[in-house]
N, C-alpha and C positions, 0 to 999 in steps of 0.2 A: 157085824155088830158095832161098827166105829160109829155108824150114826146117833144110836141108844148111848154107847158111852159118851163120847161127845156131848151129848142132852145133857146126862146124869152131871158129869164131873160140873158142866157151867150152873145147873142145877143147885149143887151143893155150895158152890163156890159163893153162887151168889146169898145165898139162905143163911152160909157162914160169917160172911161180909156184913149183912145186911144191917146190924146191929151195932160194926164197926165206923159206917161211912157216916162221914159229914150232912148230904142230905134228908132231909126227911120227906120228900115229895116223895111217898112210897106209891103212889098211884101209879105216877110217870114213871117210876123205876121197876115196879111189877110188872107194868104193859110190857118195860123195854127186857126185862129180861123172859118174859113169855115171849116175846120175838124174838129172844135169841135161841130160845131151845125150841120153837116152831122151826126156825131156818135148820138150826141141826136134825131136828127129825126130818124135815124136807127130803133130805138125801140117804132115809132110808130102805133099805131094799126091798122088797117085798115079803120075805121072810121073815125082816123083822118087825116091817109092819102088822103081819101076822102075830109075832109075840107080844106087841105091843097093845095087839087088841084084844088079845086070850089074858094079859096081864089086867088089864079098866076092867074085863069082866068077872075077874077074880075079885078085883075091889069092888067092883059094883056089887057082887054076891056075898061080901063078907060086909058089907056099910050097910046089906037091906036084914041082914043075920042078927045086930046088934038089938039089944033091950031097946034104944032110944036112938035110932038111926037120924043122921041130919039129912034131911031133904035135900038141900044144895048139895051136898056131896055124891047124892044118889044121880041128881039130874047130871050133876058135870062126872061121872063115870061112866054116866050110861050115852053119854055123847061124845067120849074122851075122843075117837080117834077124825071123830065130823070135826069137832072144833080143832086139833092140832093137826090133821092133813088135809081136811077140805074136805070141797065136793065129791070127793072119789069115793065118800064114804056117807052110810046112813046110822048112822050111833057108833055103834060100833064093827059094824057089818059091812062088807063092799056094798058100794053103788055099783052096779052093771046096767048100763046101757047100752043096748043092742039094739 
């Protein structure tokens, strides 16, 4: 699980900061801290890739649950683990190629 916590703590750290810091180029600084919790999930195991993706599907099923659901939220939960692990995967699902 050190890869998830690792994610999470840079995660909050930066969300807590965010407000505090001198620049305001939030574009460039959002990119760069979705790259730095990309690189920490990078080196998660498989099992916790697995909770990782049983978790987007939780939120996917409670964001489509809501009276007035945000579409954006539904598309990026329903691709969480394609867009922060890659190829390996199809939304939320393994890719297998065989």
């Amino acid at each position: 699980m050190k890869a998830i916590a690792d994610a999470i703590v840079y995660a909050a750290a930066y969300i807590d900061s965010r407000d505090q810091r001198e620049e305001f180029d939030d574009d460039d600084s959002d990119e760069s801290a979705m790259s730095h919790i990309m690189a920490y999930l990078s080196h998660a195991t498989p099992a916790e890739e697995d909770a990782l993706a049983a978790a987007a599907d939780r939120a996917l099923k409670e964001e489509q649950s809501l009276h007035h659901p945000q579409q954006d939220m539904i598309e990026f939960f329903s691709r969480w683990m394609e867009i922060m692990c890659g190829m390996d995967w199809d939304g939320n699902k393994r890719a297998y190629t065989d």
